[in-house]
C-alpha positions in Angstrom: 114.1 -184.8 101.6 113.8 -186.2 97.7 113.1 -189.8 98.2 115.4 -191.3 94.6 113.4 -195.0 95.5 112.6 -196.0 91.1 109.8 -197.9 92.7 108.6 -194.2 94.6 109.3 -192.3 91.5 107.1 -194.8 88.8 104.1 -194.9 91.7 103.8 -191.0 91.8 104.3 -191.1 88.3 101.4 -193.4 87.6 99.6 -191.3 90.1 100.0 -188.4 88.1 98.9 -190.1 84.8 96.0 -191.5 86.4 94.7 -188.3 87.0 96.3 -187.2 90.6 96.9 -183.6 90.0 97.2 -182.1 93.8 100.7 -181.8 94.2 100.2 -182.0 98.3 98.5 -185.3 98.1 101.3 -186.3 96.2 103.7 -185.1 98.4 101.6 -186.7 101.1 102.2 -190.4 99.5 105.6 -189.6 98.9 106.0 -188.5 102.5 104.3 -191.6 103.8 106.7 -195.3 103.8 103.6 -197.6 103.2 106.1 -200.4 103.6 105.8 -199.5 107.3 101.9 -200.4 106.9 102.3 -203.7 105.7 103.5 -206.9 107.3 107.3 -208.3 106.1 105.8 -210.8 103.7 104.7 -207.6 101.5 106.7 -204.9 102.4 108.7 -205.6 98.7 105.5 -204.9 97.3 104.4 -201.8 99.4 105.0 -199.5 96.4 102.6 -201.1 94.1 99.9 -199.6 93.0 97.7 -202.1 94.3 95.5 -203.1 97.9 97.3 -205.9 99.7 96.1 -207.4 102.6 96.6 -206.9 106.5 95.3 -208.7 109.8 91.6 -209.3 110.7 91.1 -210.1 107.3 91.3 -206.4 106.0 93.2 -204.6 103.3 95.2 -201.9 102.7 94.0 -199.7 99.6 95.4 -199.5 96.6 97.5 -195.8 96.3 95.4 -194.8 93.6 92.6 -195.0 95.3 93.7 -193.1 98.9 95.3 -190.9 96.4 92.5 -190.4 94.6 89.5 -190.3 97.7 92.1 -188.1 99.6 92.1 -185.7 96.2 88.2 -185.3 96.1 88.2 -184.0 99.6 89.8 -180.9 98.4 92.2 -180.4 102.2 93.4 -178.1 103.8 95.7 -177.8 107.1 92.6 -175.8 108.6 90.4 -178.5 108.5 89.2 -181.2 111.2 88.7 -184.9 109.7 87.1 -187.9 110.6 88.0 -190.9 109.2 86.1 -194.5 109.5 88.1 -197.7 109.7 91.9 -196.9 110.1 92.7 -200.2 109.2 96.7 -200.4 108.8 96.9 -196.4 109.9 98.2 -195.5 105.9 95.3 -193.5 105.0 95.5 -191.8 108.2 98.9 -191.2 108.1 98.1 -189.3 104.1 95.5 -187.4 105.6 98.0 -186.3 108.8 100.0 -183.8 106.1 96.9 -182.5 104.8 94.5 -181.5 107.3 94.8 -180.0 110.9 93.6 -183.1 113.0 92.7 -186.4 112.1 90.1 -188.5 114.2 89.4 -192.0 112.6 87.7 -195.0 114.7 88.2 -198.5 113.7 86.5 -201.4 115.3 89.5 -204.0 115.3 91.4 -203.3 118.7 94.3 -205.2 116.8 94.5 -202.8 114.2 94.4 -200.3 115.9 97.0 -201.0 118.7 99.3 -201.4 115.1 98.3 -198.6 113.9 99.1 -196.0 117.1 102.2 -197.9 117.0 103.1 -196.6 113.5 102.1 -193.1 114.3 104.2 -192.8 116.8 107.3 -194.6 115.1 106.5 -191.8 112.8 106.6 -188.8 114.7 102.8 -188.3 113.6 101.2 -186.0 116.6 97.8 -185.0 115.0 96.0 -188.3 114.8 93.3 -189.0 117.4 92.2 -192.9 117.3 89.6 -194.9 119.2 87.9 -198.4 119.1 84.5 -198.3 117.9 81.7 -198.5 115.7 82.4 -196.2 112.6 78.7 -195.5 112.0 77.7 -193.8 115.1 80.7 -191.7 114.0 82.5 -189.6 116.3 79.8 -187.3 118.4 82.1 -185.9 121.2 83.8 -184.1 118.7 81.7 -183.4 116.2 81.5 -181.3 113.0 83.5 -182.4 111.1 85.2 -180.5 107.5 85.3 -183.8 106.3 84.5 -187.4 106.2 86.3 -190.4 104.9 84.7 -193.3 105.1 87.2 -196.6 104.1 84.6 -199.7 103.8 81.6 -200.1 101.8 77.7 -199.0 103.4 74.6 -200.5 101.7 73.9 -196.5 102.1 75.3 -192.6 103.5 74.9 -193.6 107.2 72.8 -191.0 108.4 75.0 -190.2 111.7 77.8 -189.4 110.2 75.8 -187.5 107.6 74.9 -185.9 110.7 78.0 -185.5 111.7 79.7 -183.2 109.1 79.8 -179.5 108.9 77.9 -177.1 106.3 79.9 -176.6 103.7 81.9 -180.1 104.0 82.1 -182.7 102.5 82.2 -186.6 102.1 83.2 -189.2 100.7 82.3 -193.1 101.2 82.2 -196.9 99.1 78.5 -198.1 98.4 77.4 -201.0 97.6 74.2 -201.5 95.2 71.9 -204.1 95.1 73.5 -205.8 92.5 76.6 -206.3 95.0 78.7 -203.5 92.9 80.6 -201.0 94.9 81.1 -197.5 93.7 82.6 -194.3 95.5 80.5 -191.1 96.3 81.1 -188.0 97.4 78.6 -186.0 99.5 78.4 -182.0 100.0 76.2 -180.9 102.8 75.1 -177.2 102.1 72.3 -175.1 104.1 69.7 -177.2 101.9 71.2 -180.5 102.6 73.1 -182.8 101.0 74.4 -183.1 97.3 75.7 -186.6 96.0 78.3 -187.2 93.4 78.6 -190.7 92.4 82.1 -191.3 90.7 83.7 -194.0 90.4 83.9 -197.8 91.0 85.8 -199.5 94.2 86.1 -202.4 96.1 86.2 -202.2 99.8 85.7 -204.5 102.5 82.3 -204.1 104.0 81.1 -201.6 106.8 80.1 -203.4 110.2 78.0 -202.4 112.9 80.0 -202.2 116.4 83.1 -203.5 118.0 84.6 -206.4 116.7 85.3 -209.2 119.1 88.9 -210.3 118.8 90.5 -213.4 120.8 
């Protein structure tokens, strides 16, 4: 159903003159309520194109961005997925109408809880979640199509490297030595891997483990 919200229509507009040409991802964000992924105090400013933030002292990104990460991934609704750091679930959710299953770990028991919650308020069946520590990846279910990778590494973690299929591909924040953050896209072929850096971010950092939460 045509969703006649102004605020929808300018996002997917900007989105579009930003450089989002995949009219499924588009239909993905339109598809998706991010005011549903955001606590009251924001929800009248869900449909900015901006990050805002959410508990355990995370964000939600920005649309452009999950637009535009979701984009380089090129989906399909063949593929497998494995996404690191669920965060508030919206990213998630995006991928859910693109791709055939969706597996994403996040290490804040909190979030996550809120995000399964959301899912299933949602009617969104092809999500598998789990607490735990996004670089060992996933390895019970592993290769993966593709890999999206939500906070920033000091470098490509080599498990989930591991982890991804030949001929897949993905894409993950890194952080340089000067503290700048830019995104990069990886393509593993029967050589190895092939990096793409493109452009710059700003993503909470990737941590080691399980957090421990009161």
């Amino acid at each position: 159903m045509f969703n006649s919200d102004p605020r929808l229509i300018r996002l997917i507009m900007s989105l579009r003159n930003q450089g989002i040409s995949d009219t499924k991802v588009l239909a993905a964000i339109e598809r998706v309520p991010r005011a549903e992924f955001v606590s009251r105090d924001f929800a009248g400013e869900a449909l900015a194109d901006r990050a805002l933030p959410i508990e355990c002292g995370q964000t939600i990104s920005q649309p452009y961005i999950v637009a535009y990460m979701t984009q380089q991934l090129a989906l399909n609704d063949r593929l497998k997925v494995l996404e690191v750091g669920t965060g508030s679930g919206y990213q998630a959710a995006v991928l859910s109408h693109l791709c055939r299953r969706v597996y994403t770990i996040e290490r804040y028991r909190t979030l996550l809880r809120a995000a399964e919650a959301r899912f299933a308020a949602l009617g969104i069946t092809n999500i598998t979640s789990m607490a735990g520590d996004g670089m060992k990846g996933w390895p019970a279910q592993a290769p993966f199509d593709r890999i999206m990778v939500t906070a920033a590494a000091g470098s490509v973690p080599e498990k989930l490297a591991d982890q991804l299929k030949i001929g897949g591909r993905m894409i993950l924040p890194l952080t340089d030595d000067n503290g700048d953050q830019s995104l990069l896209l990886v393509e593993r072929d029967s050589d190895g891997f092939i990096e793409k850096p493109l452009i710059p971010v700003r993503f909470v950092p990737l941590v080691p483990g399980i957090a421990k939460e009161m």
